[in-house]
C-alpha atoms as one frame of an Amber mdcrd trajectory, in Angstrom:
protein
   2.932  36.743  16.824   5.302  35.693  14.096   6.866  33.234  16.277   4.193
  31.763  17.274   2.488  31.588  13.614   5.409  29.447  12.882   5.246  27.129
  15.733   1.396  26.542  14.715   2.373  26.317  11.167   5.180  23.703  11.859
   2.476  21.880  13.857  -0.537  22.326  11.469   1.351  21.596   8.682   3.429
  19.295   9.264   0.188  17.331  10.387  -1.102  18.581   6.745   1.768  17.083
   4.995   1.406  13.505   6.982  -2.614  14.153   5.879  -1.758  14.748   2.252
   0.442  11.118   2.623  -2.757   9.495   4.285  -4.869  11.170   1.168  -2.702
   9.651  -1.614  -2.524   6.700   0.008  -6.381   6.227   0.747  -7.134   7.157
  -2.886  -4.748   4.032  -3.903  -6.262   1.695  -1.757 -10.059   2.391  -1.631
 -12.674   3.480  -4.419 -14.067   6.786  -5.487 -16.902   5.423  -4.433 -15.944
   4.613  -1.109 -13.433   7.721  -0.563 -16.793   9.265  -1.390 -18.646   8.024
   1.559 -15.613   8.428   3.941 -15.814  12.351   2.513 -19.084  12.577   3.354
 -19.275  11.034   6.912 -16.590  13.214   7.650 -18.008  16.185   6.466 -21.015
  15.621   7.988 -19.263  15.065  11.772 -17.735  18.070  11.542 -21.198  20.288
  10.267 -22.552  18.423  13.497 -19.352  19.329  15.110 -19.768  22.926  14.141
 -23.565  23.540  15.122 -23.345  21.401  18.591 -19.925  21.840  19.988 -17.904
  24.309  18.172 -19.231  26.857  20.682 -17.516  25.256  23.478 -14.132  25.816
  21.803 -14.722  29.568  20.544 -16.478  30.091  24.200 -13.293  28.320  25.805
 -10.755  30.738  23.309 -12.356  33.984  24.246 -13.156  33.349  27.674  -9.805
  32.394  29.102  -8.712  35.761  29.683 -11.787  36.703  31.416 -11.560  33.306
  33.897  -7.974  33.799  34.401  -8.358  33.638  37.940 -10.868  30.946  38.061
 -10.255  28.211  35.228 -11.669  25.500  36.944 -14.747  27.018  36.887 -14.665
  27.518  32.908 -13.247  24.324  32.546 -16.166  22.750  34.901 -18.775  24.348
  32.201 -16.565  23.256  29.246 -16.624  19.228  30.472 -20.613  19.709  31.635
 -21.435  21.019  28.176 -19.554  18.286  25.872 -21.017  15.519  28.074 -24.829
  16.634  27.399 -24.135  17.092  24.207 -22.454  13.720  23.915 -25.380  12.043
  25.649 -27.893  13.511  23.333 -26.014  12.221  20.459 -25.850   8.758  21.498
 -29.427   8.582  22.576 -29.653   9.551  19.088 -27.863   6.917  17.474 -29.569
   4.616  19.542 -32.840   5.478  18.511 -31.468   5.665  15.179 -30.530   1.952
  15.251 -33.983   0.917  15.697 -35.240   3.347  12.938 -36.417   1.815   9.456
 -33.514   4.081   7.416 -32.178   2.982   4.072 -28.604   0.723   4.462 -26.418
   3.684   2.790 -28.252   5.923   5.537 -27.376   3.925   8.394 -24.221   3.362
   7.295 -23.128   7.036   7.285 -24.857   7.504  10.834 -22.389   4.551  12.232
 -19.803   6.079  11.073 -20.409  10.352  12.116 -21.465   9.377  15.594 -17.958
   8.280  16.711 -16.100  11.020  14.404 -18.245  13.985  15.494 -18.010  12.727
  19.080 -14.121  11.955  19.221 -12.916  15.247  16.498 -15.162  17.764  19.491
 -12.821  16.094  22.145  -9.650  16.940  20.196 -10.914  20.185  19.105 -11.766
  21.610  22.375  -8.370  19.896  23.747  -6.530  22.108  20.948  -8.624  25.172
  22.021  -7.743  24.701  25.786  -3.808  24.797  24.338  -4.491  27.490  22.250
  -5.784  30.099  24.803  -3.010  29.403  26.998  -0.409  30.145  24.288   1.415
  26.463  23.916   1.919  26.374  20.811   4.309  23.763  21.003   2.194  21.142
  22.849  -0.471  22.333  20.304   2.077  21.037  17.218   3.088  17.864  19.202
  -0.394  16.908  19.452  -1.296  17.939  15.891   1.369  16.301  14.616   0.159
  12.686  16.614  -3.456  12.998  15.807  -2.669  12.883  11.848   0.244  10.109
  12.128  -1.755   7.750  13.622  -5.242   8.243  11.674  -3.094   8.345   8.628
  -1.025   5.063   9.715  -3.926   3.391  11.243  -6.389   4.326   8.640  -4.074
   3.363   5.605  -3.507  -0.189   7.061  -7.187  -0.695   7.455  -8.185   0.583
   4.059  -5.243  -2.003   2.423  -6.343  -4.521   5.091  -9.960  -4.547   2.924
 -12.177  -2.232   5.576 -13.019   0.719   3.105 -14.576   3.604   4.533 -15.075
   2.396   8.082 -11.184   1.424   8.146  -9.992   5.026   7.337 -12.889   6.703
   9.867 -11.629   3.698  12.327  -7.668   5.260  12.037  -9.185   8.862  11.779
 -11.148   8.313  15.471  -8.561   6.702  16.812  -5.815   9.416  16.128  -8.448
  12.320  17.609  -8.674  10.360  20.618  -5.024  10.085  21.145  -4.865  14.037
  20.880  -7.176  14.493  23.605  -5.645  12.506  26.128  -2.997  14.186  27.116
  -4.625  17.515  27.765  -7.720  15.291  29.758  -5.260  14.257  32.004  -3.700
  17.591  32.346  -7.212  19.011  32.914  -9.063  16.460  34.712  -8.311  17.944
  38.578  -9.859  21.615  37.066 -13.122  19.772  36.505 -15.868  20.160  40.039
 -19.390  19.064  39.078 -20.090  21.138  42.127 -18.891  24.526  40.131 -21.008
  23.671  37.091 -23.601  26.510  37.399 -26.640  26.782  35.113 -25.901  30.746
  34.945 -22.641  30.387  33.939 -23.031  28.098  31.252 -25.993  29.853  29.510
 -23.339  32.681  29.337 -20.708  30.713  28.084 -23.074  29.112  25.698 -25.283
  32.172  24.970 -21.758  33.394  23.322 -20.418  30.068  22.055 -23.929  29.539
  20.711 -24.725  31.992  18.950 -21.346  31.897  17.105 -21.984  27.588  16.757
 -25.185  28.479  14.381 -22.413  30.754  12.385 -19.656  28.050  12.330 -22.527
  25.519  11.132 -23.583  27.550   8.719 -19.638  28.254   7.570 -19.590  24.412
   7.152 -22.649  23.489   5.140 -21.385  25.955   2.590 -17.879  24.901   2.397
 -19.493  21.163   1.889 -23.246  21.127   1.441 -21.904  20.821  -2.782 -20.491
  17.122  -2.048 -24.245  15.912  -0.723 -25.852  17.630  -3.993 -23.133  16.231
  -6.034 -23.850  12.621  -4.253 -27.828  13.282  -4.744 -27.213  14.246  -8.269
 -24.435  11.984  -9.656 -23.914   9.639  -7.005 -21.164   8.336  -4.291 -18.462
   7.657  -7.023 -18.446  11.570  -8.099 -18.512  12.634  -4.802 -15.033  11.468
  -3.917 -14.263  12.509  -7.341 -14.611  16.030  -6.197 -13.579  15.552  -2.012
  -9.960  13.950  -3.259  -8.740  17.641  -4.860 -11.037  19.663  -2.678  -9.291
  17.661   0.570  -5.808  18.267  -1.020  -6.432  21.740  -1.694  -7.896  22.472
   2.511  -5.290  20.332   3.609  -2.360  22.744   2.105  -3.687  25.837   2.126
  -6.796  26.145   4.264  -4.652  24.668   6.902  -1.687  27.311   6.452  -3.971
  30.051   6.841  -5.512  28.238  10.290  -1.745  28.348  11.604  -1.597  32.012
  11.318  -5.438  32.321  12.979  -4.057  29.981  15.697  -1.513  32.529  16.440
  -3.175  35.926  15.452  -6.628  35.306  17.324  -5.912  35.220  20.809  -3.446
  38.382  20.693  -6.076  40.431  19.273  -8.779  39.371  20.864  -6.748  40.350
  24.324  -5.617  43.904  22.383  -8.998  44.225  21.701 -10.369  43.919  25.575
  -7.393  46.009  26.582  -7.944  49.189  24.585 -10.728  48.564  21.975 -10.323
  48.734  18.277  -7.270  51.046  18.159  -5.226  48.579  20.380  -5.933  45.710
  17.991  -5.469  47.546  14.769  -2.414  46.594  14.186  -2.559  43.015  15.088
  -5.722  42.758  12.738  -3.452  44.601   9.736  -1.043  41.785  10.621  -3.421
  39.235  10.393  -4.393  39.951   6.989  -0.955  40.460   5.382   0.060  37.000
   6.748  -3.512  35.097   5.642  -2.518  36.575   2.188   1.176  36.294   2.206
   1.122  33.066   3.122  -1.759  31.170   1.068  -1.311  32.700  -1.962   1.904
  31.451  -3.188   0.679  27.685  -2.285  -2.554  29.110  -3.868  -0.407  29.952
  -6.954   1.595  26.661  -7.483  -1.358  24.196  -7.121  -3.444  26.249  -9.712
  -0.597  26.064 -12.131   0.727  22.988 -11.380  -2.198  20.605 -10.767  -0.651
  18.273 -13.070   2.159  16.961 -10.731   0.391  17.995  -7.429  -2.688  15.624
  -8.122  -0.045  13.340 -10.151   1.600  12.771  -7.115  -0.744  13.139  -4.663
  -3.507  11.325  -5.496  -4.692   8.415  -7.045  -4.597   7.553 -10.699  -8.440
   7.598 -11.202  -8.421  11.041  -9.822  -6.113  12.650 -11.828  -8.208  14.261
 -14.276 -11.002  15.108 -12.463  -8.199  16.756  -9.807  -6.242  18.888 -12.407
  -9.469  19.874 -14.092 -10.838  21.394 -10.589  -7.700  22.173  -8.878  -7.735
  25.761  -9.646 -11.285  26.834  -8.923 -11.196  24.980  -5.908  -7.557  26.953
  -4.713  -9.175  29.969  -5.249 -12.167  29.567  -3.103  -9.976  27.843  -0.414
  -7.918  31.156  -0.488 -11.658  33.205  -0.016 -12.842  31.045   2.112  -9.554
  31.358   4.932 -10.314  35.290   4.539 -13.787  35.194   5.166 -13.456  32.977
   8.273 -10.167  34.009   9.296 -10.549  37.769   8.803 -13.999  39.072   8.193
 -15.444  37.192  10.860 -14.054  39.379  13.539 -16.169  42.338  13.272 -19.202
  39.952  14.565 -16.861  38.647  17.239 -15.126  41.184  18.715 -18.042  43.109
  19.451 -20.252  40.002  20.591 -22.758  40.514  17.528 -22.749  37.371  15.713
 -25.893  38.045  14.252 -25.498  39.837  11.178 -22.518  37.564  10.570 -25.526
  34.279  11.482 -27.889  36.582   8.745 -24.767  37.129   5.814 -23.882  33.549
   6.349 -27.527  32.145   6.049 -28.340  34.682   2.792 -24.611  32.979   1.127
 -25.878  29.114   2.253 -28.887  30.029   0.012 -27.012  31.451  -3.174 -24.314
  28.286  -2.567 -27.241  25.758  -2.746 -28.900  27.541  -5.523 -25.374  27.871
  -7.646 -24.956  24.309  -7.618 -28.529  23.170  -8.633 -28.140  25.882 -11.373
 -24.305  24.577 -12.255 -23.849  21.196 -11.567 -26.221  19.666 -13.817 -25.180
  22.097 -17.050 -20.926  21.679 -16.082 -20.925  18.622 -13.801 -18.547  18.688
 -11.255 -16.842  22.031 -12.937 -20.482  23.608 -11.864 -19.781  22.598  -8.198
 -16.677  24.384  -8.074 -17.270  27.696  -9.803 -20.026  27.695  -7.554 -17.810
  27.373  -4.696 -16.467  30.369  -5.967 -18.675  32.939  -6.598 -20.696  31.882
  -3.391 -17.428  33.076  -1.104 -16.798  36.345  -3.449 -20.422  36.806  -2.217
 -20.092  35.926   1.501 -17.270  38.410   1.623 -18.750  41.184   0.324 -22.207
  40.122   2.851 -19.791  39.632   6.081 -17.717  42.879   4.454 -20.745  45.135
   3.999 -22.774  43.437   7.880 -19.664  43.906   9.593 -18.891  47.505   8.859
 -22.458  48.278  10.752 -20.612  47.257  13.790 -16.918  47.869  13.776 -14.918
  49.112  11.009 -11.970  46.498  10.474  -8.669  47.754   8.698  -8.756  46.864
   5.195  -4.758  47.005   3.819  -6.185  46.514   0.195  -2.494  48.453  -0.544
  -0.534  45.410   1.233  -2.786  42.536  -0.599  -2.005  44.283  -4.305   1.745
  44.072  -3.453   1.295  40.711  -2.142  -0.574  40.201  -5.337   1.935  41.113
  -7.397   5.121  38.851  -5.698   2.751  36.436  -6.641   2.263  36.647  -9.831
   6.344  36.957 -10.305   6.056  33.402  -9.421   3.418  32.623 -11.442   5.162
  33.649 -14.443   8.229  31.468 -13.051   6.135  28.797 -13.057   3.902  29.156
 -16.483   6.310  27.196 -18.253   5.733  24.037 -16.224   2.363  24.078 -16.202
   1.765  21.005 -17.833   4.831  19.443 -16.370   4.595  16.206 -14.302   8.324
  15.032 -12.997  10.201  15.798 -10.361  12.085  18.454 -11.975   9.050  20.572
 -11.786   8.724  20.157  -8.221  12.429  21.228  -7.675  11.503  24.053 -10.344
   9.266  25.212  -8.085  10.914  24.931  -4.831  14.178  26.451  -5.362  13.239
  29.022  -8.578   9.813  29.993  -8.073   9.291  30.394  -4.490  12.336  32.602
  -3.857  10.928  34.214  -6.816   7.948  34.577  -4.321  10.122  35.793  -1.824
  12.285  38.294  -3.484   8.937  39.743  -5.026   7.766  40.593  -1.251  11.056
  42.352  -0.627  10.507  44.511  -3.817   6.986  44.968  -3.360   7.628  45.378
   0.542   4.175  44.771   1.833   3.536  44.989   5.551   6.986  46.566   6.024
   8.407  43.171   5.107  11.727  44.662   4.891  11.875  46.658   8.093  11.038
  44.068   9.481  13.708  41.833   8.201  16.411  44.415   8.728  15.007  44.928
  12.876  15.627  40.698  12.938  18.703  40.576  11.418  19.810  43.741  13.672
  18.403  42.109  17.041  20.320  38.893  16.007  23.547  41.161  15.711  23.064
  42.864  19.148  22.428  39.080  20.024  25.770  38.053  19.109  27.586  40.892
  19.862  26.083  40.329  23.710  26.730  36.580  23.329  31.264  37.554  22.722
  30.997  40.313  25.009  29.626  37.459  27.811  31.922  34.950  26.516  34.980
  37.466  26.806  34.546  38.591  30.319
């Protein structure tokens, strides 16, 4: 699992880092105001995303194993399902063209129709890699998605195109991702082995867990639309720039080790049951933790280089002002979705997880009417906030009905506490905004980090180690033996 967290995390973030490039460079080139509608078509593709297709790609993740034998046929259901849903949507849009809505309106439909459609394509492209453990392919095409939107994009938005130049580059780049695997694919795919029974169970899974992911969505960006209603476009991006730094560092990290960590406990789990996956699930947590909470750490303290150097100059303040609440909820929210969640689908339940989700969409939507208008954009993120302390504790307390999930609150308090040895490293740069601080950082504070997980030993970090280092050895030693007969 470890190996392969750190193929996916080579591959999802090295695709963040080339997104954190595109960010600074689209928050030079455009307007808030524009970044702001580019923040919200996006997010709005990917809510649609996540109510109308993100089934197929949790059906197609957890269903592999169980169509080992027969992929074509899953694959068959896969292609059948995207298409109807694609034809829907552009029936849609053309209806939409003809309907009397305001120009900002219509604008933002022009430009979700072709990112919802082409980010589903690349999404369930990933998946297919995914469930088949290629983790390298999976990087590769990571890594080429977010070069060319963020090349492409870039040179559109400096070329004059605002908003649709940057979703132009974005489509584009998704696109690119999913060809490959298409072509791969394309001879699994019989029209004549699309069966009506088979896909209502696909989707009667997928589906149930879609009105989940949806739901995941509109709270993780339902504040940008009432921050757009209430203070318009311009304050909108004001709040996506550090929000989209923040996901794109450490929301992504903890995806790499879910990319990994999914698929071998969802097989331990239909092996043997709970006590099989136990220990991949213990596993899952310590590496969520240990590995988002030292980037959690530095961009709280230092938000004055990371939004210095990352994003525009009319971001700054609003960026170091929210750059801590918002790496704290990024850090709940990766638990929640990355952890939490698999009590509901493990067992096939997704319902109470559907009924915790819906009760936190209600106290997110009423936080920020209560907060932004008293603390402005400040209200929007402590909002953020307290709504995912409180869809932990509902997806904690619904989940525990149904399976009881290993909670290693014992690894996450030593994991806590290598953390804050690097927080006090860094405390004396907080305000800092050279380079210096950045190599600070990177060669003092996170092998601060590093040596405080060896102290603190959580997960058996340094059994661990010493097994490596002793395999390596017996490597080696094997290697000279070879070499000297």
């Amino acid at each position: 699992m470890l190996k392969s967290s750190l193929i996916y995390l080579a591959g999802r973030y090295g695709a963040s880092a080339i997104t954190l490039l595109a960010i600074a460079a689209y928050t030079r080139l455009v307007s808030p105001s524009e970044y702001g509608v580019y923040s919200l078509a996006f997010t709005a593709a990917t809510l649609l995303y996540s109510f109308a297709l993100f089934w197929l790609r949790d059906a197609l993740i957890r269903f592999t194993p169980t169509y080992a034998e027969r992929e074509d046929v899953l694959m068959s259901q896969v292609a059948a399902g995207y298409l109807g849903v694609a034809a829907v949507t552009l029936a849609a849009l053309a209806a939409a063209s003809f309907a009397p809505l305001p120009a900002e309106a219509a604008r933002l439909v022009r430009l979700v129709v072709p990112l919802f459609l082409s980010l589903a394509l690349c999404e369930v492209s990933l998946a297919w890699l995914q469930a088949r453990f290629r983790p390298a392919r999976y990087a590769t095409l990571s890594l080429t998605r977010t070069t060319v939107a963020g090349v492409v994009g870039s040179a559109l938005a400096w070329s004059g195109y605002g908003a649709e130049g940057i979703v132009a580059g974005t489509v584009l780049g998704y696109v690119l991702c999913a060809l490959p695997v298409l072509a791969e694919t394309r001879h699994l795919v019989a029209w004549r082995k699309v069966s009506w029974e088979r896909l209502r169970e696909i989707g009667g899974y997928g589906l149930s867990f879609s009105l989940a992911g949806a739901l995941i969505a509109f709270i993780a960006f339902a504040d940008r639309y009432i921050i757009a209603w209430m203070l318009g476009a311009e304050a909108a991006g004001f709040y996506a720039a550090p929000y989209d730094l923040a996901s794109r560092s450490l929301y992504v990290l903890m995806l790499a080790v879910n990319l990994a960590g999914a698929p071998i406990i969802f097989r331990a789990y239909e092996r043997d049951g709970l006590a099989a996956a136990e220990a991949a699930l213990r596993r899952q947590f310590v590496l969520l933790l240990g590995a988002s909470l030292p980037v959690a750490t530095g961009l709280a303290i230092m938000s004055p280089f990371a939004t210095g150097v990352l994003l525009g100059e009319r971001f700054h303040t609003w960026g170091i002002a929210l750059m801590p609440w918002i790496a704290a909820a990024t850090v709940l929210q990766g638990l929640e979705t990355f952890f939490f969640s698999f009590a509901f689908s493990l067992t096939r339940k997704p319902l109470g997880q559907t009924v915790a989700l819906a009760a936190t969409a209600v106290v997110n939507v009423g936080l920020n009417l209560a907060l932004i208008p008293r603390f402005g954009l400040a209200g929007a993120a402590m909002a953020t906030v307290l709504t995912y302390v409180f869809g932990i504790a509902g997806s904690f307390a619904a989940g525990r009905r149904l399976i009881r999930l290993p909670l290693p609150l014992g690894e996450a308090a030593r994991i806590a506490l290598a953390a804050l040895v690097m927080a006090a490293t860094l405390w004396p740069w907080r305000e800092a905004t050279g380079w210096p601080a950045f190599a600070w950082g990177l060669l003092v504070a996170l092998p601060a980090y590093g040596l405080g997980l060896l102290a603190f030993n959580p997960g058996n970090l340094r059994g661990e180690v010493a097994s490596a280092l002793a395999r390596r050895r017996a490597r080696r030693l094997d290697e000279g033996a070879a070499e000297s007969a």
